[in-house]
C-alpha positions in Angstrom: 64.2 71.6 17.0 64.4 68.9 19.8 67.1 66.9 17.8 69.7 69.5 19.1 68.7 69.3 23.0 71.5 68.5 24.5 69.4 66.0 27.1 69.3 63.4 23.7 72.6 63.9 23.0 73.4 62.6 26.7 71.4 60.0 26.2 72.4 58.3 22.8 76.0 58.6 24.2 75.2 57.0 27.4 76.4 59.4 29.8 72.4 59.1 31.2 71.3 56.1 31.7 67.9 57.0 33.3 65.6 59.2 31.3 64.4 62.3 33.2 61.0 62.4 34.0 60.5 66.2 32.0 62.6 64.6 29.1 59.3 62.8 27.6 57.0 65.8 28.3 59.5 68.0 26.7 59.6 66.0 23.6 56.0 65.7 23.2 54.9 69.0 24.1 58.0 71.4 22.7 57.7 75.2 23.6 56.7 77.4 20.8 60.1 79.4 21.1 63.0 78.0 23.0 63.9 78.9 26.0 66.6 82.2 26.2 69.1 81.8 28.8 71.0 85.2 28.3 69.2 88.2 29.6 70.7 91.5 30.3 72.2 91.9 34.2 70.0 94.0 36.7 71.9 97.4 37.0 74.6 97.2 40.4 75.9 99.7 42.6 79.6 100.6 41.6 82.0 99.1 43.7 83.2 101.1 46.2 87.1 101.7 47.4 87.7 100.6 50.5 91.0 102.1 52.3 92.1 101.8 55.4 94.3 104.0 58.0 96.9 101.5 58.0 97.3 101.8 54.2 98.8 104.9 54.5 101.1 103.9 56.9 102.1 101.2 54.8 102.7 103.6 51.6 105.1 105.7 53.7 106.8 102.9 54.6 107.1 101.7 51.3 108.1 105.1 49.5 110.9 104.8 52.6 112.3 101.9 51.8 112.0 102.1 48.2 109.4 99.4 47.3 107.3 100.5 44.6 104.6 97.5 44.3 103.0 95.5 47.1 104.4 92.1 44.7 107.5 93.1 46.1 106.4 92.3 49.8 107.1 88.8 49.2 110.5 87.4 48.9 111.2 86.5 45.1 111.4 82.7 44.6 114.4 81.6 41.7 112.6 78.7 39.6 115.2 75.9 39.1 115.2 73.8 36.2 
């Protein structure tokens, strides 16, 4: 089981040169079961819409002038190769 920890990997490889202080502990007392780093996400509050006055200002603007998307706000660059 502690063959695959990644810490021995660093190690043998050389990446570490100084052996953690845990790293020994760890190897002579091993957890029964490893530890499990996914666990499920505490429920979140949806996200809410925020819109501003000015946004509809801007999207009668926009329907006025014809532009469709605000990508089209900025100037379109031509890639040269």
């Amino acid at each position: 089981m502690f063959h695959n920890f990644r810490m021995t990997g660093l190690l043998q490889t050389g990446a570490v040169k100084d052996v953690p202080l845990w790293y020994n502990v760890y190897k002579k007392y091993p957890p029964e079961l490893e530890p499990y780093v996914e666990r499920p996400l505490p429920p979140q509050d949806p996200i809410l819409e925020i819109v501003y006055e000015e946004d509809f200002e801007r999207a009668k603007k926009d329907t006025a002038t014809g532009r469709t998307s605000t990508t089209e706000t900025q100037p379109k660059r031509q890639i040269s190769r």
